[in-house]
FIKOL-750225 format. One record per residue (C-alpha): residue in three letters; x, y, z. Coordinates in Angstrom, 3 decimals, padded with zeros to 6 digits. Each point is the difference from the previous one (the first is absolute). Layout:
BEGIN
aa X Y Z
ALA X Y Z $
...
REM end
This chain:
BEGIN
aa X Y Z
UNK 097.002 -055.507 -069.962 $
UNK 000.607 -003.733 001.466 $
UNK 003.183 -000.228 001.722 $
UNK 000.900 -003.914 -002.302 $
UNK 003.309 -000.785 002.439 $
UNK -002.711 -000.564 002.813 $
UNK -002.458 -001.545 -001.856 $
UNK 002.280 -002.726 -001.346 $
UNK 001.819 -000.511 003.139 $
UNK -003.403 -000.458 001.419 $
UNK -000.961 -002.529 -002.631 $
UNK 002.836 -002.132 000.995 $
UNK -000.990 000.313 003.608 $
UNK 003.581 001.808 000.535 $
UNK 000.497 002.158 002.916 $
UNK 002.021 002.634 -000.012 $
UNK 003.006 -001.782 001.767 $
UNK -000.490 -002.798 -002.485 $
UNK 000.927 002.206 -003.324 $
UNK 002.742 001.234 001.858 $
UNK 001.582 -002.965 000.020 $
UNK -000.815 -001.114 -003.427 $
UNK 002.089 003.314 -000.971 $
UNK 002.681 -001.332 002.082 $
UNK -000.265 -003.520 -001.873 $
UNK 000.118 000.892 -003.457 $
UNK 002.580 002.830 000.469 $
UNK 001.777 -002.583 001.343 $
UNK -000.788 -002.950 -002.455 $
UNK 001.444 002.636 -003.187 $
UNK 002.647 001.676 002.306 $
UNK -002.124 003.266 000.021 $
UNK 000.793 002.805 002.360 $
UNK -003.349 001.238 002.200 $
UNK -000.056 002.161 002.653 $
UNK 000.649 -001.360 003.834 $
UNK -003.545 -002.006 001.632 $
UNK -000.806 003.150 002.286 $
UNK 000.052 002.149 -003.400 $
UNK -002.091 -002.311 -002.245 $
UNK -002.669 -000.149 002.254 $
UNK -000.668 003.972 -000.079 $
UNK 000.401 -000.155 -003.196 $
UNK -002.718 -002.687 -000.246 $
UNK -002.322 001.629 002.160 $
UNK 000.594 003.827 -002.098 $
UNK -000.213 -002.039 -003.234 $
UNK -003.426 -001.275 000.898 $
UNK -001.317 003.515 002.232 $
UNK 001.454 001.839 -003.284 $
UNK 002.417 002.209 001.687 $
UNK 002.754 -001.862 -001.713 $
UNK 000.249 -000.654 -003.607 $
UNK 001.265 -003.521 -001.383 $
UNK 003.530 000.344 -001.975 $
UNK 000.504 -001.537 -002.887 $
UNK 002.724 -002.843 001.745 $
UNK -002.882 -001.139 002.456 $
UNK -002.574 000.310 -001.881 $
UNK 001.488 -002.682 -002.500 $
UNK 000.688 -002.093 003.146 $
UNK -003.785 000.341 000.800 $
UNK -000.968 -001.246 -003.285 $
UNK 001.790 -002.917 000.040 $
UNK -001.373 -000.801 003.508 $
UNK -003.337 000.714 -000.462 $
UNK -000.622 -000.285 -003.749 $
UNK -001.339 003.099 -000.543 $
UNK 000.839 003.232 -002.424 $
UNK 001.004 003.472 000.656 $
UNK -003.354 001.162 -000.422 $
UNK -001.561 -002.794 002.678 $
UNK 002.171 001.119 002.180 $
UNK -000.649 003.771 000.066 $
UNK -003.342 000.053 -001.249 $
UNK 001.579 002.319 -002.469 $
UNK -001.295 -001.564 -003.639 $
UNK 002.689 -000.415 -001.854 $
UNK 000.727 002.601 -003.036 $
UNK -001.056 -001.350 -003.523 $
UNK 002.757 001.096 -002.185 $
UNK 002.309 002.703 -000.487 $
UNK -001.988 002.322 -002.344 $
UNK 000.872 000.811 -003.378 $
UNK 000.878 003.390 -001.693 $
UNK -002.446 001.217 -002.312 $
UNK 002.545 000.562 -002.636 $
UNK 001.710 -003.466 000.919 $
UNK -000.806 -001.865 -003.328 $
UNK 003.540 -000.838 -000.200 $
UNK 000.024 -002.098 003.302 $
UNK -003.228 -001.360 -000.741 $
UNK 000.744 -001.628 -003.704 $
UNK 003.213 -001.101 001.858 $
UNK -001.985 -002.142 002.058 $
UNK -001.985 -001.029 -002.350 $
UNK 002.695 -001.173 -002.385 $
UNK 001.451 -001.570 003.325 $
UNK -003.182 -001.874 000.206 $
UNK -000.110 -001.079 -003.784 $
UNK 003.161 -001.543 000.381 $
UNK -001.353 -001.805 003.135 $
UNK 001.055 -003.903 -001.500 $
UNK -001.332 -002.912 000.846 $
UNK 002.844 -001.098 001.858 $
UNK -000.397 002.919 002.462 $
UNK -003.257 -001.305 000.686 $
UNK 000.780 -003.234 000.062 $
UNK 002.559 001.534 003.277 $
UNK -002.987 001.635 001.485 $
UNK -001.547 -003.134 000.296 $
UNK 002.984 -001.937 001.252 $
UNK 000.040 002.731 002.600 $
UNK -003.719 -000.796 001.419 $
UNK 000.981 -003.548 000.069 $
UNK 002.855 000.954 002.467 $
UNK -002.300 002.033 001.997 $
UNK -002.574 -002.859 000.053 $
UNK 002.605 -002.850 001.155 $
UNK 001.232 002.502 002.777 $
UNK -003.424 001.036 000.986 $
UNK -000.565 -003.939 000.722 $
UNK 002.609 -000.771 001.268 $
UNK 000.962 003.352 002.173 $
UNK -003.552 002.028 000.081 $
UNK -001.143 003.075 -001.286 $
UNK 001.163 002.721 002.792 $
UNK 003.317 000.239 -001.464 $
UNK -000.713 000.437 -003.117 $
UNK -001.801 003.314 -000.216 $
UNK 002.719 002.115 -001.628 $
UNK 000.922 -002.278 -002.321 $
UNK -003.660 -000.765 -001.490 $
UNK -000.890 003.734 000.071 $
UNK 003.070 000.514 -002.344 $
UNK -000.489 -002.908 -002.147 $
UNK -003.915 001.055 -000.645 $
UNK 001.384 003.667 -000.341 $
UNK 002.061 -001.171 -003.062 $
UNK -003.170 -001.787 -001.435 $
UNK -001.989 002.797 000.196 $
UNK 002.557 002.458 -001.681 $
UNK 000.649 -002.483 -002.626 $
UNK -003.632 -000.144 -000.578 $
UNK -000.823 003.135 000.036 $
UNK 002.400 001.112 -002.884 $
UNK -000.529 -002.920 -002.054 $
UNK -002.252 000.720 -002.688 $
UNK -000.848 -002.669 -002.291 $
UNK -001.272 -002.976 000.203 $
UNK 002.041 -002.495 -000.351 $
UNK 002.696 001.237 002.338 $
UNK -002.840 001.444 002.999 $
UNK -001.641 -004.023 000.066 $
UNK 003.289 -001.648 000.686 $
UNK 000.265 002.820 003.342 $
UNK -003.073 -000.073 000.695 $
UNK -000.518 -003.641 000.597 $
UNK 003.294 000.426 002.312 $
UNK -001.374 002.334 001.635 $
UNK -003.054 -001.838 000.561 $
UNK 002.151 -002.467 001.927 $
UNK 001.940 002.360 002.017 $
UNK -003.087 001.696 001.367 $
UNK -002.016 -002.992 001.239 $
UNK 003.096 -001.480 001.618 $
UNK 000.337 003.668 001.367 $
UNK -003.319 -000.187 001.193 $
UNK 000.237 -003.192 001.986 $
UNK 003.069 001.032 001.386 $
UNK -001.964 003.493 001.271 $
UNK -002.767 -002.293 001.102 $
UNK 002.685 -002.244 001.936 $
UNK 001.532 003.091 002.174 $
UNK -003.550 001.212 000.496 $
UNK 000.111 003.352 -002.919 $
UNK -003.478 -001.334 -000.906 $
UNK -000.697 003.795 -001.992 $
UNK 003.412 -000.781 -001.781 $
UNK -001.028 -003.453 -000.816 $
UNK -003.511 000.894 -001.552 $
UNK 001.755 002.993 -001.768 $
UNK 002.843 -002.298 -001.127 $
UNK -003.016 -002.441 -001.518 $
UNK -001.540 002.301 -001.890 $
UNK 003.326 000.672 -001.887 $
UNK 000.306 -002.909 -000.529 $
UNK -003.488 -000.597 -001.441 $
UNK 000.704 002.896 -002.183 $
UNK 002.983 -001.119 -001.105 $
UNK -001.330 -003.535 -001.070 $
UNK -002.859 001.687 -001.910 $
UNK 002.750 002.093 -001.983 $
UNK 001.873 -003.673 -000.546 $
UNK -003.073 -001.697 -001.152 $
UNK 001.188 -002.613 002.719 $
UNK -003.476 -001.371 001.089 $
UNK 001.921 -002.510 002.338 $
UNK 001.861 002.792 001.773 $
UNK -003.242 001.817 000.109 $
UNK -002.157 -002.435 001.842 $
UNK 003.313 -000.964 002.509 $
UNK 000.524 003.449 000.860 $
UNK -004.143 000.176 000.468 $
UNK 000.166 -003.024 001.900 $
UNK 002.350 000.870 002.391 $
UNK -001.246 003.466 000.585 $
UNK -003.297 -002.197 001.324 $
UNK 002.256 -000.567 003.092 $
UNK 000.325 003.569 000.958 $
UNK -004.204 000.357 000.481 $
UNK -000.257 -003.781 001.546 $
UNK 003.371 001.149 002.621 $
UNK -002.369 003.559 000.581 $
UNK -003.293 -002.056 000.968 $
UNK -001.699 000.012 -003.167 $
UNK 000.053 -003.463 -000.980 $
UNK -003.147 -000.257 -002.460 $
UNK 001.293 002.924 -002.551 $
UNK 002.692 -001.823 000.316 $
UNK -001.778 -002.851 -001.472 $
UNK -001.680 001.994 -002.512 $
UNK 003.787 001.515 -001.481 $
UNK 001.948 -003.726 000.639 $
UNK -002.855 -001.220 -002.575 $
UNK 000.216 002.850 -001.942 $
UNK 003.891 -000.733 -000.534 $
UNK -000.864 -003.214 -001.167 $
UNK -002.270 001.745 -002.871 $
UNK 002.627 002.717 -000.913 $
UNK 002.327 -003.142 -000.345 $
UNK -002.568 -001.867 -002.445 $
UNK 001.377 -002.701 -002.523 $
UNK 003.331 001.383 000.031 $
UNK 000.980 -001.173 003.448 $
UNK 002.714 -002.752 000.273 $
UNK -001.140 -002.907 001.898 $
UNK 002.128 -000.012 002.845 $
UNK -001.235 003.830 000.373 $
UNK -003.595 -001.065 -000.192 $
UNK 000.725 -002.645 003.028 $
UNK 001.812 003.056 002.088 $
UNK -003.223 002.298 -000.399 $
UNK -002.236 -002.934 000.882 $
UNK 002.087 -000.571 003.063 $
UNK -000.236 003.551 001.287 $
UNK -003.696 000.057 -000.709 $
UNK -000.539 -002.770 002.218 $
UNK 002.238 001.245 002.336 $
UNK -001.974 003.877 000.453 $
UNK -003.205 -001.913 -000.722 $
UNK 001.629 -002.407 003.641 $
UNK 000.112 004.229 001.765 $
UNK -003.312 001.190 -001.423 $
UNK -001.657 -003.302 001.926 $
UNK -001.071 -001.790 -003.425 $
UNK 000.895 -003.651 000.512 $
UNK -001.573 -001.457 -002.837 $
UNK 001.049 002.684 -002.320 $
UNK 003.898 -000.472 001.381 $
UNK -000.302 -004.068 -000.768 $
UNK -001.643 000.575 -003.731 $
UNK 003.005 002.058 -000.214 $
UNK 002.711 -002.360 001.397 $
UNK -001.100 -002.532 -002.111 $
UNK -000.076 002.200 -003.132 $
UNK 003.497 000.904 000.828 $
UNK 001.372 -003.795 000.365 $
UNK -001.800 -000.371 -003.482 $
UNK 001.363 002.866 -001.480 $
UNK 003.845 -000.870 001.175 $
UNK 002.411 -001.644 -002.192 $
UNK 001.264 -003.163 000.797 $
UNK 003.968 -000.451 001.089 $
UNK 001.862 001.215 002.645 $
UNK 001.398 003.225 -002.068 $
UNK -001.481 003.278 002.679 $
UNK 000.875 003.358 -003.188 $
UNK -002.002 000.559 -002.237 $
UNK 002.112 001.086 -003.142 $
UNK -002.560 002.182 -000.817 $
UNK -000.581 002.076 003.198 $
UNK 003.214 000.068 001.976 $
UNK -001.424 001.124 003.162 $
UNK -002.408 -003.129 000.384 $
UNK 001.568 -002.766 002.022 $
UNK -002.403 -003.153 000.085 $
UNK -000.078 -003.622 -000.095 $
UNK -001.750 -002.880 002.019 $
UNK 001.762 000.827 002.748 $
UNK -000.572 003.740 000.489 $
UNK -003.574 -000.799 -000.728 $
UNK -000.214 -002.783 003.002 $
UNK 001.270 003.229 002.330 $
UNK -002.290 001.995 -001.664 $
UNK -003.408 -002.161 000.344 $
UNK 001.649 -000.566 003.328 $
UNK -000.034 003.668 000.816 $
UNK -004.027 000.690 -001.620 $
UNK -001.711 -003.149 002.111 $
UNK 002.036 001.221 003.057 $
UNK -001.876 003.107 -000.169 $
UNK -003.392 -001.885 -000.738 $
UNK 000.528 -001.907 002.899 $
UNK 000.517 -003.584 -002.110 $
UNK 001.450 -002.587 001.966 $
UNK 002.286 -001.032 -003.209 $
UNK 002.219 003.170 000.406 $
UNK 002.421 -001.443 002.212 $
UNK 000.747 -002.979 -002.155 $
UNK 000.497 002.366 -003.069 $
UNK 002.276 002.623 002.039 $
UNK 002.238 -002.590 001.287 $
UNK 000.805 -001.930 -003.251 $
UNK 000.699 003.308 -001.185 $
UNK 002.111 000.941 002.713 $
UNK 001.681 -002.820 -000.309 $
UNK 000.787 000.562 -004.091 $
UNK 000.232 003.998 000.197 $
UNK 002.735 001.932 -002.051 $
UNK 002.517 000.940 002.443 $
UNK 000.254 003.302 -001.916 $
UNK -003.312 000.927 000.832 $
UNK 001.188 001.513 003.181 $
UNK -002.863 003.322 000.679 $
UNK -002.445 -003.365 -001.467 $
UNK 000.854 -002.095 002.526 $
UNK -001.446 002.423 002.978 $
UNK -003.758 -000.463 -001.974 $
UNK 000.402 -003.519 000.271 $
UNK 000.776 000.233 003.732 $
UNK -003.250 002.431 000.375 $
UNK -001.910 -003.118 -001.988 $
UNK 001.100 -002.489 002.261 $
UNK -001.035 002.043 002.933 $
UNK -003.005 000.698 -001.334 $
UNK -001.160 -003.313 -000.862 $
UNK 001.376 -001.556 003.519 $
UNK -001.810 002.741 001.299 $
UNK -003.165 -001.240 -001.612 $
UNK 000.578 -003.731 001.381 $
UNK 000.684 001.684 003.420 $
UNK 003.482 -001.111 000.159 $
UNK 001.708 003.405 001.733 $
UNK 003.258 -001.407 000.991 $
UNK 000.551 -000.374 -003.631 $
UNK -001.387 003.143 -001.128 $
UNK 002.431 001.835 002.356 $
UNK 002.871 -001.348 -001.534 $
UNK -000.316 000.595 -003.294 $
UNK -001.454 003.360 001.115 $
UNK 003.660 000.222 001.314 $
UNK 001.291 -000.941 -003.237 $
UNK -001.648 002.474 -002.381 $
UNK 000.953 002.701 002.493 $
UNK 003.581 -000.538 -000.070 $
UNK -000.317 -000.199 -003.731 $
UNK -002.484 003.223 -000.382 $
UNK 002.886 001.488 002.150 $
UNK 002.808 -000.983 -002.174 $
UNK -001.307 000.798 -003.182 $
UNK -001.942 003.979 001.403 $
UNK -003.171 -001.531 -001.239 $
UNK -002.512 002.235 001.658 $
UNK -002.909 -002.301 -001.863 $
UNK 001.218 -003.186 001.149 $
UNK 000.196 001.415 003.815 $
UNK -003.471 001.884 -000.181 $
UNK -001.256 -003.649 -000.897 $
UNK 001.952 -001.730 003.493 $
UNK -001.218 002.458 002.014 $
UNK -003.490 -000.387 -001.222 $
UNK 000.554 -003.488 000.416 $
UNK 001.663 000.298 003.349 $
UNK -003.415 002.098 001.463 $
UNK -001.937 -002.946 -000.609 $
UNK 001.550 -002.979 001.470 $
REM end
């Protein structure tokens, strides 16, 4: 059994000493009451040795620090579901008929509720969100799994499609890559159940990022491509452009130049014109001309191109101030690319940059990337 409180201290380069005093923070940021600094770390150092299990107050206070769940934490997995009595056909057709009854308005607030979890996720990162995504997907699931026709199971289903990929990027964020590939294939499923080919090949798309982040860039080729098939004629446009994009971008990691420009320029092709970034049709796809200049920025600053530091800058200049967790890739894609033209003074500082941001926002991907970063200048 993995003791999870070390491991995601570790992945966040914490020492002990250092989560101490993040308890201390946040107890004192929502007027919480912790035990004395002496206390907390014993506690910290039984919690992680396993002499000391993790109450229920500080173990929500760990979540929300390290954006990770109960069963992370303990290494404990997490139990599937009260079970039902044998004889309990009552409860169960009371679900059920709970489920019927489900209305299109409810699902329209599930959705409203992943939008709020996207915009804070932006804007705040993903670390602090654990509890409140694990909850949200719960009620998915449970709606799901007691809705029996069709026509009120698609409606959940493509919200739940939603809910788990932004779930999964937010795992993928803190550094709960098994969570993240767990929380894509739910969402994969749940697309298929939709018949929401778009949601489908985004969810497939994204889950490319997981193998590319573990080293294995060229199946992660092979399944970003294979998104775009799943997707077929029923992609949007601005959808097609996004996949194109993040072809060229793992195509930039697996060391295929060519293959990353054929893709850029399919993806300026592909883009419609105007300065409108949602598409209607997709909610969770942000792009327009600019946040394809800081993309094709980012892809020839891993090839090595010369042109990635005009791209990166322009979009620096133009980026969505919302984009706050964004803005640290950017800073990695400036170093990068300075680092190419062997400009260090500039690489260090926007080095500096993303980690202040990485820091600000828990992002355990964004920091792996600095440090990486950091080891080569």
């Amino acid at each position: 059994m993995t003791n999870g409180l070390r491991a995601a201290r570790n992945a966040r380069e914490w020492s002990q000493e250092r989560l101490v005093r993040e308890i201390e923070r946040h107890a004192r940021q929502h007027l919480l009451d912790v035990a004395s600094t002496a206390s907390l770390r014993v506690y910290v150092s039984e919690w992680e040795n396993g002499r000391r299990q993790i109450s229920a107050r500080y173990a929500k206070i760990l979540r929300a620090l390290l954006g990770v769940t109960d069963a992370e934490l303990t290494g404990v997995p997490a139990e599937s579901g009260q079970p039902v009595a044998a004889d309990g056909y009552d409860e169960l057709m009371g679900r059920i008929d709970a489920a019927r009854s489900l209305s299109l308005t409810m699902v329209d607030t599930f959705m409203d509720q992943t939008e709020l979890l996207r915009t804070m996720d932006r804007q705040m990162g993903a670390a602090g969100l654990v509890d409140e995504m694990t909850a949200h997907l719960t009620r998915l699931e449970e709606a799901l799994t007691f809705a029996v026709l069709p026509e009120t199971r698609r409606p959940v289903a493509r919200a739940l499609a939603g809910a788990a990929t932004l779930a999964a990027w937010q795992a993928l964020d803190v550094g709960a890559v098994e969570r993240a590939w767990r929380h894509y294939e739910l969402g994969k499923r749940a697309a298929k159940e939709a018949e929401e080919p778009m949601y489908l090949a985004h969810a497939t798309a994204e889950q490319a990022y997981v193998l590319c982040d573990a080293g294995r860039a060229s199946m992660a080729v092979q399944l970003i491509r294979d998104a775009q098939r799943l997707g077929g004629s029923a992609m949007s446009p601005r959808l097609t452009a996004w996949l194109h994009a993040a072809e060229a971008e793992i195509c930039a990691r697996a060391g295929l130049p060519e293959d990353c420009q054929r893709a850029l320029d399919r993806a300026a092709r592909s883009l419609p014109p105007g300065d409108a970034a949602r598409d209607p049709d997709m909610l969770s796809i942000f792009l327009n001309e600019g946040h394809l200049t800081r993309w094709r920025g980012s892809a020839l600053a891993l090839i090595g191109d010369d042109e990635a530091v005009g791209s990166l800058y322009t979009a620096l200049d133009t980026a969505d101030p919302t984009f706050i967790r964004a803005s640290a890739g950017l800073r990695c894609d400036l170093a990068q690319a300075h680092m190419a033209r062997g400009e260090h003074d500039q690489a260090h500082e926007h080095l500096r940059q993303a980690r202040l941001i990485a820091s600000r926002t828990g992002s355990v991907r964004h920091r792996r990337r600095v440090e990486q970063l950091t080891q080569r200048l």
